[in-house]
RODO-2510 file (C-alpha; in nm, 4 decimals, decimal comma):
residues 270
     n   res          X          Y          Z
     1     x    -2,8094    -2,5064    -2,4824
     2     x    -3,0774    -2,2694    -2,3195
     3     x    -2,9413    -2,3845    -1,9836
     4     x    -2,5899    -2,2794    -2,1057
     5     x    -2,7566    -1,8997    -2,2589
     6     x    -2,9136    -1,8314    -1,9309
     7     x    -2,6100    -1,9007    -1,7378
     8     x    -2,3838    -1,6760    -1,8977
     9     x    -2,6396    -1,3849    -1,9503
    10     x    -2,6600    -1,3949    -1,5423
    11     x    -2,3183    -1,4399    -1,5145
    12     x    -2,2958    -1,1075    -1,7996
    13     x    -2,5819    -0,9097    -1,5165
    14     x    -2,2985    -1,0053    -1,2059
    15     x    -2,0280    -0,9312    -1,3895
    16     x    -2,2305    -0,5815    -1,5010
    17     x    -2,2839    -0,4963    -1,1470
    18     x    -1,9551    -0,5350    -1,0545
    19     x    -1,8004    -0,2824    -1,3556
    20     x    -2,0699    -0,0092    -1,3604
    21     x    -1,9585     0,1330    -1,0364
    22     x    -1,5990     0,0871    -1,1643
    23     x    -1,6383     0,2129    -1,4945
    24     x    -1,8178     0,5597    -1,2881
    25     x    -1,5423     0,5745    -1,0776
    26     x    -1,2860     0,5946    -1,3765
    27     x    -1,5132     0,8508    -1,5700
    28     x    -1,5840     1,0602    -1,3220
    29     x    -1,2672     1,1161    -1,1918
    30     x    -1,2265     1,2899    -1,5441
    31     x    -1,4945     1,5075    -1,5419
    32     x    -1,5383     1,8238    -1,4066
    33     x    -1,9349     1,8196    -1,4454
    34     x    -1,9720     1,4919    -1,3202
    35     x    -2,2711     1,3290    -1,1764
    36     x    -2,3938     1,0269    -1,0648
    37     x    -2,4776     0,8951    -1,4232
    38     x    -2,1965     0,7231    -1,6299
    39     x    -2,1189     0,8423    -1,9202
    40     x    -1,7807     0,9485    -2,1045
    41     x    -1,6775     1,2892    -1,9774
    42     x    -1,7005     1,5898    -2,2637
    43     x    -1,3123     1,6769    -2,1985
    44     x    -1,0972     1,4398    -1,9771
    45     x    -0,9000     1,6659    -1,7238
    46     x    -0,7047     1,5670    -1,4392
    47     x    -0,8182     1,8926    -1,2524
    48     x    -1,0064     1,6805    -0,9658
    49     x    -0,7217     1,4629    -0,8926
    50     x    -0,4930     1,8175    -0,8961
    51     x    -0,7601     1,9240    -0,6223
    52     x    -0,7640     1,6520    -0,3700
    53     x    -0,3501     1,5559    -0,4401
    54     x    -0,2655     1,8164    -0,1017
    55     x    -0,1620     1,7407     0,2573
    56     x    -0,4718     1,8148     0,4419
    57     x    -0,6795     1,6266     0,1814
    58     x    -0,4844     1,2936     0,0957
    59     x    -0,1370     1,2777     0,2013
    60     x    -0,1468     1,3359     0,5863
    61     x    -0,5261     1,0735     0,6100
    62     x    -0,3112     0,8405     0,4085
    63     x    -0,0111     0,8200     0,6454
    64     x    -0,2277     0,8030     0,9041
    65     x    -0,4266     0,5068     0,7393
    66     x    -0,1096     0,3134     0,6541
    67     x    -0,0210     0,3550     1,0570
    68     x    -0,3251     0,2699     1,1782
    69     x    -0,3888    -0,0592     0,9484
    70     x     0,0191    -0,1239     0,9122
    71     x     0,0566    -0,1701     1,3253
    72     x    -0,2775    -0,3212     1,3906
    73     x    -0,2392    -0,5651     1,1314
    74     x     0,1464    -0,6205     1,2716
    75     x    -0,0547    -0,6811     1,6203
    76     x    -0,3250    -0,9433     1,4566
    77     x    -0,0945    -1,1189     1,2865
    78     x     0,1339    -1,1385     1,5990
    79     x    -0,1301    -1,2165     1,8413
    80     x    -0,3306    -1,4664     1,6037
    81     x    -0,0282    -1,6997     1,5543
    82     x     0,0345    -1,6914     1,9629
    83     x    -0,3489    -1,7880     2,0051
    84     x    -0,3485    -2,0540     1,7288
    85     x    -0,0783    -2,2602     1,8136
    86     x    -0,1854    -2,4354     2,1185
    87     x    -0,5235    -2,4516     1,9663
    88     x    -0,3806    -2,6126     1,6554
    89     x    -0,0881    -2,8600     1,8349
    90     x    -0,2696    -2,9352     2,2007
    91     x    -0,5737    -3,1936     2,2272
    92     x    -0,8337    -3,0936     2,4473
    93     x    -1,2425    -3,1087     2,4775
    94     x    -1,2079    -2,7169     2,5205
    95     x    -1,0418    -2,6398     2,2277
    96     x    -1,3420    -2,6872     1,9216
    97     x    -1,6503    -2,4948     2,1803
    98     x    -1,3497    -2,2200     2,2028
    99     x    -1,3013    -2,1923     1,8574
   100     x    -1,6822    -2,1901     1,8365
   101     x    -1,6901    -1,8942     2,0481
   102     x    -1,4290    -1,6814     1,8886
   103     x    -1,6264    -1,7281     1,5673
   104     x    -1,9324    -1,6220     1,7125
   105     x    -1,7599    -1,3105     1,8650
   106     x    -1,7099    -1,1878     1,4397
   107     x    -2,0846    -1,2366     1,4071
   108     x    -2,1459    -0,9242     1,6781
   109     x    -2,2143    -0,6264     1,5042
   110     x    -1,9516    -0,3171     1,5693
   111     x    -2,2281    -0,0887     1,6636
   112     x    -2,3755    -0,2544     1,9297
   113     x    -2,0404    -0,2871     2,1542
   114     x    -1,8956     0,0717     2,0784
   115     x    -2,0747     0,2253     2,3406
   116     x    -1,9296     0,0478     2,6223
   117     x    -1,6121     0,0654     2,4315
   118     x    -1,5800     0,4341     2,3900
   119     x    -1,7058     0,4606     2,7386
   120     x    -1,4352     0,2754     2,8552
   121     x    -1,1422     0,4400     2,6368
   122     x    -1,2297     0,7735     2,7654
   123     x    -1,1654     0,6099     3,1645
   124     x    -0,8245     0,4341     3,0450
   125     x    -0,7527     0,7908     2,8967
   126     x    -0,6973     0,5967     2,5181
   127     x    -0,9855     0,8264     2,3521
   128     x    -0,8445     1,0243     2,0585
   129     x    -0,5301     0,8133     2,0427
   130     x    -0,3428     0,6227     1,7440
   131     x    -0,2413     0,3350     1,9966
   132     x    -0,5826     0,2835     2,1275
   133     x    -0,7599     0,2589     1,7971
   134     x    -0,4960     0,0236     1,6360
   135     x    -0,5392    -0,1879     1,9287
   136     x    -0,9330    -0,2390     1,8840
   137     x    -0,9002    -0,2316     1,5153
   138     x    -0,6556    -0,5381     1,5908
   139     x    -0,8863    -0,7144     1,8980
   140     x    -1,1932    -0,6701     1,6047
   141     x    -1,0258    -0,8373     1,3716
   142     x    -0,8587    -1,1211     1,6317
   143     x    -1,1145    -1,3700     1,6378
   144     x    -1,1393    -1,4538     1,2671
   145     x    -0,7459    -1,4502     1,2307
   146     x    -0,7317    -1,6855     1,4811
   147     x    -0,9185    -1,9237     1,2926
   148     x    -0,7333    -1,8491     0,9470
   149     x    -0,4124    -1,8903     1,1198
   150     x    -0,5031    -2,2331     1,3016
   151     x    -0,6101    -2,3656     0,9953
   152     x    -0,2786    -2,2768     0,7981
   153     x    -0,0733    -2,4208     1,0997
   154     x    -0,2616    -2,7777     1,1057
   155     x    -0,0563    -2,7930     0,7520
   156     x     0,2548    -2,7704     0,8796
   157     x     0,3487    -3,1735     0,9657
   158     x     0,4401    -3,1809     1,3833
   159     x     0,7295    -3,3831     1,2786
   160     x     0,9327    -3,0823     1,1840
   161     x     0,8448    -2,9193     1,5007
   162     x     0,9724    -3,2559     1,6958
   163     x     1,2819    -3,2824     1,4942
   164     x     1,3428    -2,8773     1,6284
   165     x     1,2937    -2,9545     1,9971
   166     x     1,5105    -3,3219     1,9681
   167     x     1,8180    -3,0092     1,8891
   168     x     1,6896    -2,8135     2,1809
   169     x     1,4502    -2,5350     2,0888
   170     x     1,1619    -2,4521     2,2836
   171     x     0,7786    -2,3829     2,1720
   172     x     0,8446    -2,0393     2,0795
   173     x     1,1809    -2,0959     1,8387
   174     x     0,9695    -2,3869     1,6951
   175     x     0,7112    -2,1354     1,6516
   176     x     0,8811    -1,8636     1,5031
   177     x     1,1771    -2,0542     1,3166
   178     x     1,0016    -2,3618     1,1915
   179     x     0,6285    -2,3336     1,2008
   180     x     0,5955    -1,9627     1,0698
   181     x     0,8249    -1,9757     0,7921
   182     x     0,6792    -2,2678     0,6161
   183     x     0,3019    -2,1379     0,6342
   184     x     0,4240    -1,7961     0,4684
   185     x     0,1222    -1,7916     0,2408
   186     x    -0,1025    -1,8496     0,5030
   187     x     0,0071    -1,5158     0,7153
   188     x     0,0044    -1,3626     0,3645
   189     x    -0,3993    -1,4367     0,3781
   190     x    -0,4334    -1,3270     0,7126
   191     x    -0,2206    -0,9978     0,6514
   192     x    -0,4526    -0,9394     0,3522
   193     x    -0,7702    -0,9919     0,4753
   194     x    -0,6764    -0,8118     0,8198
   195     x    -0,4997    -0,4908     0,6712
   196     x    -0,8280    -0,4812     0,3697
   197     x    -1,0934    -0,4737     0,6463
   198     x    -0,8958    -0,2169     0,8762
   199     x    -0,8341     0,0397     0,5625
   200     x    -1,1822     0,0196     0,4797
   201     x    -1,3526     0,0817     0,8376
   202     x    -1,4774     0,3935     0,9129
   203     x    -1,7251     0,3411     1,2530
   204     x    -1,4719     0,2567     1,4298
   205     x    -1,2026     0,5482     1,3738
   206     x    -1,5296     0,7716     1,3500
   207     x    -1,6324     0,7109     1,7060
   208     x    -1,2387     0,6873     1,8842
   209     x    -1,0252     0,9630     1,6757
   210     x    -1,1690     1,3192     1,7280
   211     x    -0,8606     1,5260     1,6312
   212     x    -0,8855     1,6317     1,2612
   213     x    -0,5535     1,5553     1,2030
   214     x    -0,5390     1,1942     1,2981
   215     x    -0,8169     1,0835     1,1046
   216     x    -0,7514     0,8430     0,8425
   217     x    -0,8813     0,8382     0,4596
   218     x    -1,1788     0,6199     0,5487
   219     x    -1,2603     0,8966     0,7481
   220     x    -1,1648     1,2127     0,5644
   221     x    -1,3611     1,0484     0,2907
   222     x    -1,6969     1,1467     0,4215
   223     x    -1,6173     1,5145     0,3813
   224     x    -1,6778     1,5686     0,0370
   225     x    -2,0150     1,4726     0,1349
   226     x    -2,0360     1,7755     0,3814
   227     x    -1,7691     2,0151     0,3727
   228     x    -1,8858     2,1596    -0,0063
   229     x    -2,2135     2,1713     0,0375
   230     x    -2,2969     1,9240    -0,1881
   231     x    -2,1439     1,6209    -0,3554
   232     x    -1,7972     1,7182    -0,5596
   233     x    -1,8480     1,3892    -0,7247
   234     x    -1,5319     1,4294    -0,9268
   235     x    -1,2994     1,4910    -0,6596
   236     x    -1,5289     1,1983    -0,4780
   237     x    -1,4155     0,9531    -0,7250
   238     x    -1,0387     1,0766    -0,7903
   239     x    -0,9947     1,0567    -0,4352
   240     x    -1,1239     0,6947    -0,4071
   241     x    -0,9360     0,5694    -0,6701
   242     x    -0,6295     0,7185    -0,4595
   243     x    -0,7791     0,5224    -0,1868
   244     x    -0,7792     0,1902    -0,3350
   245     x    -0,4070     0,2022    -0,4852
   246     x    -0,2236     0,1069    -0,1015
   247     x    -0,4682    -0,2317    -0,1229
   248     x    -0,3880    -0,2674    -0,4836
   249     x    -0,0390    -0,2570    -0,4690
   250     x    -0,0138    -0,4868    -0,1713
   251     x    -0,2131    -0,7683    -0,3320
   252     x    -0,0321    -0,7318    -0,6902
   253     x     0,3169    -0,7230    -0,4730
   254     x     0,2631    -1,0773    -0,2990
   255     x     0,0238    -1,2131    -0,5649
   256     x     0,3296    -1,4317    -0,6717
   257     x     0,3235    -1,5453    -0,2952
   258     x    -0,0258    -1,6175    -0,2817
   259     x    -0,0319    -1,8762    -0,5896
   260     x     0,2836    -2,0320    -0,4540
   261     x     0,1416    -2,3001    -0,2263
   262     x     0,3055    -2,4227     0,1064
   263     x     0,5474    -2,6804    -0,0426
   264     x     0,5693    -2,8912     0,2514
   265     x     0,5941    -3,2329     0,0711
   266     x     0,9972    -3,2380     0,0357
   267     x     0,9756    -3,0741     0,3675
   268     x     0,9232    -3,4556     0,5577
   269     x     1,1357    -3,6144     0,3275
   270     x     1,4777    -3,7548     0,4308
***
């Protein structure tokens, strides 16, 4: 019984760290005197989220945001099922010290390589460009999609993919009209997970985009810490919560998707 107690009162402290910050975000967005205590503002108003809901402030970071993650994420995915197939279909001594090494490429820190990288951007002329920082958003991300994506793919039974080349297809129709449909849920995942960790970077658009415009909202962010003089924490919060609603609405929109499964049992029958 006191084992049982002291269980849920530290799974009640976890579950309080987790809702403070949220229940701050909420309330302050409210408040026009807001701070960073939480507590219930004196008279709700929608004033902060009337300040930051303007071009310069939300709307044109936002688009930029959703291009930036949208076609890097489009690239990962793209590039990550390429790279795992032979890894996941092909037999070789090579192919688990590769896998080993693309894993230990995520465990780099982004700091320590964006020297060299911006160095090199500004001699390919790809400095300040939309192209150029989707495409290292997508190569930073590449090494830990591979492994998602090979993983998925071992689920999918080779007999399908040997019935599709006895009627003549090659590797890539396989690929893209057998293989890729029936892990669905699994490039779900790796869509998630790669499009979550682009919309929340900000180092890496930081160091590459330099024109004001272009910047996305992980970006534009950090000028309510500057650009007032001090900390609009109301506009701060109202601003975030804006933030978060493109990552909310994609996970609540192929939620159903997620919890569906891969189905593949009927798939080898007959």
């Amino acid at each position: 019984m006191r084992r049982r107690l002291a269980a849920d009162a530290a799974l009640l402290l976890v579950a309080a760290a987790f809702l403070l910050p949220l229940a701050w975000l909420v309330l302050a967005s409210i408040d026009n005197d807001a701070t960073l205590r939480v507590s219930a503002p004196g008279s709700p108003t929608m004033d902060n989220f009337s300040a930051v809901w303007t071009d310069e402030i939300t709307f044109t970071p936002m688009l930029n945001s959703l291009l930036l993650c949208g076609g890097a994420t489009v690239l990962t995915v793209a590039c990550a099922a390429l790279a795992a197939y032979p890894l996941s279909r092909f037999r070789s001594r090579v192919v688990r010290p590769y896998l080993l090494t693309v894993l230990f490429t995520t465990c780099l820190p982004i700091t320590a390589i964006m020297v060299p990288v911006y160095g090199l951007f500004v001699q390919v002329d790809l400095i300040d460009t939309m192209s150029g920082t989707a495409l290292f958003l997508a190569a930073s991300q590449l090494p830990f999609a591979i492994w998602l994506m090979k993983n998925f793919m071992d689920g999918v039974p080779v007999i399908l993919e040997e019935a599709a080349w006895t009627d003549g297809a090659s590797w890539l129709q396989s690929l893209i009209r057998v293989i890729l449909p029936l892990m669905g849920p699994g490039i779900t995942v790796v869509m998630i997970y790669s499009f979550i960790m682009m919309w929340g970077n900000f180092f890496v658009p930081f160091m590459l985009l330099l024109s004001p415009e272009q910047l996305p909202a992980s970006v534009s962010i950090f000028t309510f810490f500057g650009n007032y003089g001090q900390v609009v924490y109301g506009q701060l919060a109202a601003f975030s919560i804006l933030y978060s609603t493109p990552v909310l609405l994609l996970y609540i929109l192929i939620s159903r998707r997620l919890g569906g499964g891969f189905a593949l049992g009927g798939a080898v029958k007959g």
